[in-house]
Structures are given as structure tokens and as C-alpha cells.
C-alpha positions in Angstrom: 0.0 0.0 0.0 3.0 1.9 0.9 4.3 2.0 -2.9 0.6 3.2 -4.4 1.1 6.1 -2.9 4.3 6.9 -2.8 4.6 8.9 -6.3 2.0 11.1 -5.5 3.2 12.0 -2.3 6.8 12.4 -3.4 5.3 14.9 -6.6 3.2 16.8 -3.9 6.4 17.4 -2.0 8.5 18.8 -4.5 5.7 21.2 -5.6 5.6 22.4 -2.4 9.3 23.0 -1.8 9.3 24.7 -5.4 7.9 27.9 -4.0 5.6 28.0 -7.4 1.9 29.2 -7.0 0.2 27.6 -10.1 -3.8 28.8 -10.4 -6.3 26.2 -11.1 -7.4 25.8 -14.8 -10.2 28.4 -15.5 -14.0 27.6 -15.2 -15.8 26.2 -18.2 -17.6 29.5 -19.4 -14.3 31.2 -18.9 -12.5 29.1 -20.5 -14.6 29.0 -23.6 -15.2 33.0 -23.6 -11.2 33.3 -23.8 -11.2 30.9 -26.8 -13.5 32.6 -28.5 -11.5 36.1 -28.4 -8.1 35.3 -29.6 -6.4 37.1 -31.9 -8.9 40.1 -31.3 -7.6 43.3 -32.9 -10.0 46.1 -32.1 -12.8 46.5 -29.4 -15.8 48.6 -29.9 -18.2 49.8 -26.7 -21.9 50.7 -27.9 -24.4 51.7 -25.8 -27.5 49.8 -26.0 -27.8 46.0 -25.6 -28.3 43.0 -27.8 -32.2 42.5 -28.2 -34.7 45.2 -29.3 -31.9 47.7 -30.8 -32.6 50.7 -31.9 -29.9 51.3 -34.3 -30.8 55.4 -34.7 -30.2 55.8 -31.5 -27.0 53.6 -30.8 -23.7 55.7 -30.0 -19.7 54.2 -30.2 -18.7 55.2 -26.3 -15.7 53.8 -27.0 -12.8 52.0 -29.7 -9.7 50.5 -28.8 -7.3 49.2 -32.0 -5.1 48.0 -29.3 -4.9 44.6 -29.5 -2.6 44.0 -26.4 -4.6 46.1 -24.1 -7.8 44.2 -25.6 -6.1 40.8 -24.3 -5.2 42.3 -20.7 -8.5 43.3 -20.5 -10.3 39.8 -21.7 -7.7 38.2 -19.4 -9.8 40.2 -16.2 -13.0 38.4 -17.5 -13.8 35.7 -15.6 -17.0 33.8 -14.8 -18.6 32.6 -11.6 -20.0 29.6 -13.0 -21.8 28.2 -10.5 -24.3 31.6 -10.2 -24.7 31.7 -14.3 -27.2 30.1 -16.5 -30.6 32.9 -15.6 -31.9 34.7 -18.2 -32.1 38.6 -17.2 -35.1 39.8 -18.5 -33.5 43.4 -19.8 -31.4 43.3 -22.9 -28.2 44.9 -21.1 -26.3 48.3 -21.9 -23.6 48.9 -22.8 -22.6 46.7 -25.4 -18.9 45.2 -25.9 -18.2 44.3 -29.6 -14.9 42.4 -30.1 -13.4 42.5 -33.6 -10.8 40.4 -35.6 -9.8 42.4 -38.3 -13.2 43.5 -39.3 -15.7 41.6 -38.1 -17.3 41.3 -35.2 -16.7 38.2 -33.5 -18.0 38.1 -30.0 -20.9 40.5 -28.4 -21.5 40.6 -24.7 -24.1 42.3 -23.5 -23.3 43.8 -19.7 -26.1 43.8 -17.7 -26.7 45.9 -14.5 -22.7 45.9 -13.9 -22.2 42.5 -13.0 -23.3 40.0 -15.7 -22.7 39.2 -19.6 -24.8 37.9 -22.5 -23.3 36.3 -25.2 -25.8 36.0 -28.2 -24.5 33.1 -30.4 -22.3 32.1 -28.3 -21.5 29.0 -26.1 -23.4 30.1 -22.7 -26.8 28.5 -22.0 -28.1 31.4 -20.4 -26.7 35.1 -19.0 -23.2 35.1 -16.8 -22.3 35.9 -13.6 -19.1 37.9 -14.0 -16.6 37.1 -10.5 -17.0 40.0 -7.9 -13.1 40.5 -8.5 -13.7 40.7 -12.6 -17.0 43.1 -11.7 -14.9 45.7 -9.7 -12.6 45.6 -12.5 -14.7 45.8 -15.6 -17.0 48.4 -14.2 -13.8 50.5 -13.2 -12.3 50.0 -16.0 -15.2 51.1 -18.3 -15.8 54.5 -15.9 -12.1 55.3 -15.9 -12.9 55.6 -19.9 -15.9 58.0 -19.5 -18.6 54.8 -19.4 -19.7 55.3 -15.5 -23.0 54.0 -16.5 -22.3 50.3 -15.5 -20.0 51.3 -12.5 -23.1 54.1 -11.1 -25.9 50.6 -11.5 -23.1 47.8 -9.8 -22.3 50.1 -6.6 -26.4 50.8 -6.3 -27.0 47.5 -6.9 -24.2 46.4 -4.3 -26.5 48.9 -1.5 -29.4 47.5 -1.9 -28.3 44.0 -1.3 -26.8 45.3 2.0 -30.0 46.0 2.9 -32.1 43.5 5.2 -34.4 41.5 2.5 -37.9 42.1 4.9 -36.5 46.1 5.2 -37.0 46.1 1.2 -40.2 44.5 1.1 -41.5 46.9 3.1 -42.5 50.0 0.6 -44.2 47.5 -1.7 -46.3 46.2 1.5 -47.4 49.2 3.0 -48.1 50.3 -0.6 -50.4 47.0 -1.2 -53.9 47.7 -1.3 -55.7 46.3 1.8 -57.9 44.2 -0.5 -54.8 42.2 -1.7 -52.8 41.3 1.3 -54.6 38.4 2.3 -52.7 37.0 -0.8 -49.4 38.4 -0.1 -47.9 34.7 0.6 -48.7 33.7 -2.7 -47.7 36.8 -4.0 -44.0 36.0 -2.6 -44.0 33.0 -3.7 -45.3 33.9 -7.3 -43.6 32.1 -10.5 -42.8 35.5 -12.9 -43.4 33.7 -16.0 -47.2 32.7 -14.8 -49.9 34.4 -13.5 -51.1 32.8 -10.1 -54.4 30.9 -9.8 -56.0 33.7 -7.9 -55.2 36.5 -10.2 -58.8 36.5 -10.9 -59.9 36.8 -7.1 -57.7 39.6 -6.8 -59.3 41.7 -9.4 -62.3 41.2 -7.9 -61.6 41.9 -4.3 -59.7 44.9 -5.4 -62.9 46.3 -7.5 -64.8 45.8 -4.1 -62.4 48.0 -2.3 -62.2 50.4 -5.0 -65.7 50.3 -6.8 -64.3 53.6 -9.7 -62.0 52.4 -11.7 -60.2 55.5 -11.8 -59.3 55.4 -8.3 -58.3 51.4 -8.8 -55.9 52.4 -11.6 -54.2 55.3 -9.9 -53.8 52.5 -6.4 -52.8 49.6 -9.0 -50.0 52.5 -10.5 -48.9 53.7 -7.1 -48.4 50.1 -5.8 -46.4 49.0 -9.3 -44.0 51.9 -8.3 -43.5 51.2 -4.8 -40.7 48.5 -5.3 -37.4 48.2 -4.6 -36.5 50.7 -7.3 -35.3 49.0 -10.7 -37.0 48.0 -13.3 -35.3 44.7 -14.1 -33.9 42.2 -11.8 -36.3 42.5 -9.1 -38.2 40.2 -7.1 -40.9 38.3 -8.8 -43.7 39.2 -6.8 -43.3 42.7 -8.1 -45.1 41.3 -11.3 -48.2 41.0 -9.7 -49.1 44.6 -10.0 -48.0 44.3 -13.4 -50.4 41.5 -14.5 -54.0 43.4 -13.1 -52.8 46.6 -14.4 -52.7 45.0 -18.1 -56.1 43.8 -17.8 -57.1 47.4 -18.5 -56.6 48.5 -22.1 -54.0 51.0 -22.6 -56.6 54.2 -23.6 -58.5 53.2 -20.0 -55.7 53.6 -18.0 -54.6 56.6 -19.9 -57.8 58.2 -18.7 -56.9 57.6 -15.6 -54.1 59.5 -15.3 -54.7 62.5 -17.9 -55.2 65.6 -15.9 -54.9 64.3 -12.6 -52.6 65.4 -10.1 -50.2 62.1 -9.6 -47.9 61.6 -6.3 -44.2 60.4 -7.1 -45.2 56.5 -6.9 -48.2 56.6 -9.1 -46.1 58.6 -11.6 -43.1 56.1 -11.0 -45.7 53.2 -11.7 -46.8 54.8 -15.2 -43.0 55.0 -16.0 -42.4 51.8 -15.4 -45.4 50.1 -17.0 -45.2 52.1 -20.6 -41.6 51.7 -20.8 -41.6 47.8 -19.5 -40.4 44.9 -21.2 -43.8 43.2 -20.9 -45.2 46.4 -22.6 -43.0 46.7 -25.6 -43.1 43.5 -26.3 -47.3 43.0 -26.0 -48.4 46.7 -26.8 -45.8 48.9 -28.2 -48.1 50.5 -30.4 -50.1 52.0 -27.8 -47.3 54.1 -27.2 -48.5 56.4 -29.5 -51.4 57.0 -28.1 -49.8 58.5 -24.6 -49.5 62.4 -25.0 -46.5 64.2 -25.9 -46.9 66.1 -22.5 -46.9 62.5 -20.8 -44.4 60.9 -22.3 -41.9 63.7 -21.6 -43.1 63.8 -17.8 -42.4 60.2 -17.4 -38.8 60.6 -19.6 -37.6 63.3 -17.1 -39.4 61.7 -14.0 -37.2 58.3 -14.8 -34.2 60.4 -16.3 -33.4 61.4 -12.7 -33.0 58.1 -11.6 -29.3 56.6 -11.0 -30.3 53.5 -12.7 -29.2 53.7 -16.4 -31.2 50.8 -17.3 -33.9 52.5 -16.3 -33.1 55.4 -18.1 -31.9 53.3 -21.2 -35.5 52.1 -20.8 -37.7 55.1 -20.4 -35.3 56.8 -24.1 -36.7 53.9 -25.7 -40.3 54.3 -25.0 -40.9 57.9 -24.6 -37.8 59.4 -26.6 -39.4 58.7 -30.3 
């Protein structure tokens, strides 16, 4: 038994008594990222992300021909596997285009400042960049005029801090009185799928608020009482969501004309017209929201810190 183990033992030795440091091999996604971006000669920084582009709009932030400080860079990528494979529902901002010679090779979407997309490429699903390769990227891109990123990561990195029950408690206080007998549901709600009870919530929140008017402006005051962004939030959020696009767009529109709106409610219209669920099931109602409307809600959501949120609001009210 002795001899099995002897190699080994004797190899683990002299390793030791080297004095080396040798890293482990990189992870999987890593490791096929990097492959895919040798010999990369130019890299090109765009904002907007990699699904529902408006190509008007699209600006160059950025374009390095430097082909060694490109690999430095790619060599500060690095994926925590084991917290990749979601899908983020936004489609990211900025934009980092890698060329060799010229065409573009590899495009990663970067998301809230701490995860890629790679469309095409060898990911199943969104990545998690390491915290050490998110400090760096997110530095690196505001030391080059892109604080964007870096401004969403660091707000993002607060309100984890906070205690989870602390954060809930805006949207709860918010929630009608009608509704809160199916708040544990509600936290336990699947985003992709209305619950069972959506129904029953309708209806016991038409009982508390028998105008419709008044139901809307509650439902809109609610929707934007969350914990602030507009992706990447907790699924229950969605809730609010879901009764308020059982209205049709021109009756919740009526609600809202000439009325005199608190922050949230306003906050709430925002973030419905200029959602992803929105755009992608009633974009063309965006043209019936007033011009006066549309730029309250741009320079209502323009204030925010959250650049996907304002990336967001440009796309829907900007046009």
C-alpha cells in the first residue's frame, strides 16, 4: 500500500518546496469566452444592448485598435459559474463588440454591472461575472468615460446590503388592503405565470375600490413602490403588473390625464409604458400616450441613477 502512494506523495512534495503558485485551470464558461476572443484586434463599446436595438439611437462610447490592451482586458473576465445560467429579462447596456480584423466576432451584452450575455455564443443562459472581474470591468469602463455600468453595480451592491424584509416593506405598505390576504402567494409567485388567484384579486380589489379611476391610480402607485429598478427585481413585483394589463391601454390613460399624480403613481406609469412586458405585447399604444406624458415620465425616470432604467424610459418615450 505503501508504494501506491508513494509517487503522488513524493510529486506533492516537491511542488511544495518549489515555491511555485500555479492557479487552477479556468472555469468552463471562462475558458470558452477566452477561446472565443483570440487574436482580437479592435474592441468597440456601444451603448445599447443585444435585443430590441434601436440602431438610430446607438452611440460608439468607445474603440480601442489595441490589440494587447484588448487581451489584458479579456484576461480580467472571468466567470462565476456556479451563479450563471438565468436569463435577465433586460437586454443589457452597454454593449462590448470584439473585432478580428473586421468583423465582429464576439458581443456581450453587460447587464446591471455585474453579468454578460453572449448571443451566439457558447453560454446557455446570462453570466455571472466574478466579484473581482465586476470591480474591474465596471472601473475600468468608468475610468474611460462609461460610468453608466459602475453608477448601477455600486447601487445594486446597496441595496443587497439591505435587510431583504427592510426592502419589502415599501411594496407592502403600498399593497392595497384588498390584496394582502394574498401576499404569501404573491412571494411565492412564479414570474413567468400568472397565479391561480389573479382572478380573485381583481375582484376583491374592484370591491375596495368600486371607480375604476381610483383602482388604476392604487394599482400604478403600488407598481411603483418596489425596490427601485425596473429589471432584476423580485418576482412578486409582477403582480401589479399583470392586473394593471387587464385594463386596455386608452383606459388607463384616462386615468391618469389631468390628474394630479404623487411620485409613486407617476413612478408606476413609467415603469409600465416603458416595461419589457409592454414593448413586447403593446408597443403601439405608445402612441397614443400624449406628448406632455411621455416627456413627464422621460424626465421623471431620467433622474434616476439606474441607467437601465433610463436606457428604458429613451426607448419608449424618446421617439
Amino acid at each position: 500500500m505503501m508504494k501506491k502512494f508513494m509517487l503522488p506523495v513524493l510529486l506533492l512534495a516537491a511542488f511544495a518546496n518549489s515555491g511555485e503558485c500555479r492557479p487552477g485551470p479556468p472555469s468552463p464558461w471562462t475558458e470558452s469566452l477566452h477561446s472565443a476572443l483570440t487574436g482580437i484586434s479592435k474592441l468597440r463599446v456601444r451603448s445599447g444592448g443585444t435585443c430590441h436595438r434601436n440602431l438610430a439611437a446607438e452611440k460608439t462610447l468607445l474603440e480601442m485598435p489595441d490589440p494587447e490592451a484588448i487581451a489584458s482586458l479579456i484576461q480580467h473576465i472571468t466567470i462565476d459559474d456556479r451563479e450563471s445560467g438565468f436569463h435577465c429579462m433586460c437586454c443589457g447596456n452597454p454593449t462590448l463588440e470584439f473585432y478580428r480584423d473586421r468583423e465582429i466576432v464576439v458581443s456581450l451584452g453587460f447587464h446591471h454591472g455585474q453579468s454578460l450575455r453572449w448571443p451566439g455564443g457558447k453560454w446557455q443562459g446570462d453570466a455571472s461575472l466574478t466579484s473581482e472581474s465586476a470591480e474591474f470591468l465596471n472601473q475600468w469602463l468608468a475610468a474611460r468615460g462609461i460610468t453608466g455600468p459602475k453608477r448601477e453595480y455600486d447601487f445594486g451592491k446597496a441595496r443587497r446590503k439591505k435587510n431583504y424584509r427592510e426592502l419589502q416593506q415599501k411594496w407592502l405598505q403600498a399593497m392595497p388592503a384588498s390584496l394582502k390576504p394574498f401576499w404569501p402567494l404573491m412571494e411565492e409567485a412564479n414570474p413567468f405565470q400568472p397565479p391561480a388567484n389573479l382572478t380573485e384579486m381583481y375582484y376583491a380589489l374592484a370591491l375596495e375600490y368600486p371607480d375604476q379611476g381610483d383602482r388604476l391610480r392604487v394599482l400604478l402607485g403600488w407598481y411603483g413602490s418596489g425596490e427601485g429598478p425596473w429589471s432584476d427585481f423580485p418576482p412578486y413585483e409582477d403582480e401589479a403588473e399583470k392586473l394593471l394589463l387587464r385594463f386596455e391601454t386608452k383606459t388607463i390613460l384616462a386615468a391618469i390625464q389631468d390628474r394630479e399624480l404623487n411620485e409613486q403613481q407617476i413612478e408606476g406609469a413609467a415603469r409600465l409604458f416603458a416595461g419589457e412586458t409592454f414593448s413586447q405585447r403593446r408597443r403601439q399604444d405608445l402612441r397614443l400616450l400624449p406628448a406632455a406624458l411621455k416627456q413627464r415620465l422621460l424626465a421623471h425616470s431620467l433622474r434616476s441613477h439606474d441607467q437601465d432604467k433610463q436606457t428604458m424610459a429613451q426607448k419608449a418615450f424618446g421617439e
